[in-house]
N, C-alpha and C positions, 0 to 999 in steps of 0.2 A: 505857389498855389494861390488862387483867386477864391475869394470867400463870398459866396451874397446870401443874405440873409433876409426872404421872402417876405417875412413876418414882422421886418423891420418899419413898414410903412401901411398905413391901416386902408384893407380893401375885405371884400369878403371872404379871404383867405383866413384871418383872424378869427372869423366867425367859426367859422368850421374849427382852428385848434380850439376854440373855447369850447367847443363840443366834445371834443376826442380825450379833455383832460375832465371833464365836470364827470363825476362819480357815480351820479346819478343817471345820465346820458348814458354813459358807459354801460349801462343791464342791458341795452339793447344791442347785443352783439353784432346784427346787422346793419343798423344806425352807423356802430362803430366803422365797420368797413366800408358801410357807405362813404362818411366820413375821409376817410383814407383816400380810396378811389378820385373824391375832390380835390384832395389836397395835389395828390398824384396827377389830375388834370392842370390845373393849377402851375406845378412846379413845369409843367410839357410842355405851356404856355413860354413859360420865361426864358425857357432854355430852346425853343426856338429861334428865339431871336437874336440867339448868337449863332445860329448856325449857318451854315454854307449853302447858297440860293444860285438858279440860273432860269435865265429867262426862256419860260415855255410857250409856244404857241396852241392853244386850244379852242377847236372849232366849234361853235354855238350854231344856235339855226340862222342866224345872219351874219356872223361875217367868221373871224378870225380875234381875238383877245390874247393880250398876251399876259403871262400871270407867270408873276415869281416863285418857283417852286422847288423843294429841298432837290440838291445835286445827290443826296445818297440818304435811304433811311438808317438812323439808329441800330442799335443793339441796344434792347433791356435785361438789364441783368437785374436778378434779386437774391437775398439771403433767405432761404426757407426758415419757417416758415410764415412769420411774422411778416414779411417784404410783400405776399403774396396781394394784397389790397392794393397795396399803395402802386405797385408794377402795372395792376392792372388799370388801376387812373391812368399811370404813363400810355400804356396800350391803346385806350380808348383814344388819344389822341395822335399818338403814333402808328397809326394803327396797322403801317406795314413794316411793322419793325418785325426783325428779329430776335428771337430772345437766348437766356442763357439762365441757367440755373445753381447755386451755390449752396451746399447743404453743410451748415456750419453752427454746434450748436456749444453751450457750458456744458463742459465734462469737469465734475467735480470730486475731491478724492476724499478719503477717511478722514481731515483735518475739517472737511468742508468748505476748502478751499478750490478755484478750478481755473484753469484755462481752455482757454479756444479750440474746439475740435471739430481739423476740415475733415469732410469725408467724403464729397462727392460735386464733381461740376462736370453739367449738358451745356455746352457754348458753340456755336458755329465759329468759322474763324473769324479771327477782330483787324487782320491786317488793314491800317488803312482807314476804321471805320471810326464814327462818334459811338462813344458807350457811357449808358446810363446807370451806372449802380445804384441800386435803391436801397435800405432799411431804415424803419421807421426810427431807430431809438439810435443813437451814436451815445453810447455811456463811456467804455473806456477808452473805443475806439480800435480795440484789438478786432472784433468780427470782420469790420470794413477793411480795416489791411488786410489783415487774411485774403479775402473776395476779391481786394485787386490784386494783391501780388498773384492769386491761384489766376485771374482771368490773364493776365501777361502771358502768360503760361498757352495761351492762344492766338497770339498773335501780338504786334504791335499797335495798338490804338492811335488811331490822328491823334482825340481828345479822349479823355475819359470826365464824366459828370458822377458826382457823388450826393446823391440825394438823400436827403434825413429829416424826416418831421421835426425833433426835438435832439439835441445835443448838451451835453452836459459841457463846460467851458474846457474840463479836465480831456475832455474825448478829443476837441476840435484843434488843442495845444498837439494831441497826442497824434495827429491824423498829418501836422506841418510838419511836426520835424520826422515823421516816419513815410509819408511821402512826399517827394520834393520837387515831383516832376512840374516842367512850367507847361505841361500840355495838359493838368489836371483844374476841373473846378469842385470846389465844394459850394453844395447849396441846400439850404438848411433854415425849417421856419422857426426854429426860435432856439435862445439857448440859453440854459439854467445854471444857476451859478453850480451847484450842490452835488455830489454822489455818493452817496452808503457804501459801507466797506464790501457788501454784495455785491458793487457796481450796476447798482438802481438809478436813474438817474431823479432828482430831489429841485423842483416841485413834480414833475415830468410826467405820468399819466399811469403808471403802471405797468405790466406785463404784455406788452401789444399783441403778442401772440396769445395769449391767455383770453382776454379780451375778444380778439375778434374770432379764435377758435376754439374757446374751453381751456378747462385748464389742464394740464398736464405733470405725470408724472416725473422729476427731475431725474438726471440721471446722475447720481451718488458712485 
């Protein structure tokens, strides 16, 4: 698996995570998914330019141009419901994609301890295609397996792209050795050493979903 790390080189991509993590910024819940939406443009940027191009001709009012343009659009997939901003950055640039949806949230028990629980995926089929997985937080890394081993489950993807605002170093260890495919990238703007026994990720921004939708009752 191929790693790249967007936020590794300073553009105004930086800008915006400086915004998504400041606290203050943060009250502005629109701001917030605004935010997202950027970054989400941003990463649609990068990840174009590994993708698969064929030469088009397109008739202007004098003559004939020919312009490099994608052989197949995308599949965006996202994890409800936190993924929702960030998928729609992707969209605004993809903007004939198809999409897919993954509804996977912490189900937590009497100890207050929890795991991952899938519950629902809208996906067209993926044979064949590029697919973009998006959530914003990679902490342990369990939600994002989940979401691709459920999208496999539709097909075989050419590539699959795994998109994450912020990762914790503990999620991106946990994402190589649990998926190994060499048809997979991860791409990811930054990544923090730290995670809380919650599986919070520590500096990282908080509850992204909370954040850009309210906050919500956990489910116990």
């Amino acid at each position: 698996m191929k790693v790249n790390i967007v936020g590794g080189s300073n553009s105004v991509f930086n800008q915006f995570m400086a915004e998504i993590r400041d606290e203050i910024v943060q009250k502005d819940s629109m701001r917030f998914r605004k935010n997202l939406q950027r970054l989400g443009e941003i990463f649609a940027y990068e990840i174009s330019k590994v993708m698969d191009y064929q030469t088009t001709e397109v008739k202007t009012q004098l003559g004939l141009a020919k312009v490099e343009t994608f052989v197949q659009h995308p599949v965006l997939a996202t994890i409800l419901r936190a993924g929702l901003p960030l998928q729609q950055g992707l969209h605004n640039i993809f903007d004939h994609a198809e999409n897919a949806f993954i509804s996977a949230y912490r189900k937590y028990d009497e100890k207050g301890e929890f795991h991952i629980e899938f519950e629902y995926l809208a996906s067209p089929s993926l044979n064949g295609k590029d697919v973009i997985l998006s959530d914003p937080m990679l902490a342990s890394g369990a939600s994002m397996e989940i979401g691709y081993q459920a999208l496999l489950k539709k097909g075989t993807p050419k590539h699959v792209h795994l998109v994450v605002v912020i990762a914790s170093a503990q999620g991106v260890e946990f994402i190589k050795k649990h998926i190994k495919a060499d048809n997979v990238t991860l791409w990811i703007g930054a990544v923090d050493p730290n995670m809380t026994s919650m599986s919070y990720i520590v500096p990282g921004l908080g509850d992204a979903g909370d954040l850009a939708f309210g906050a919500k009752i956990d489910s116990h």
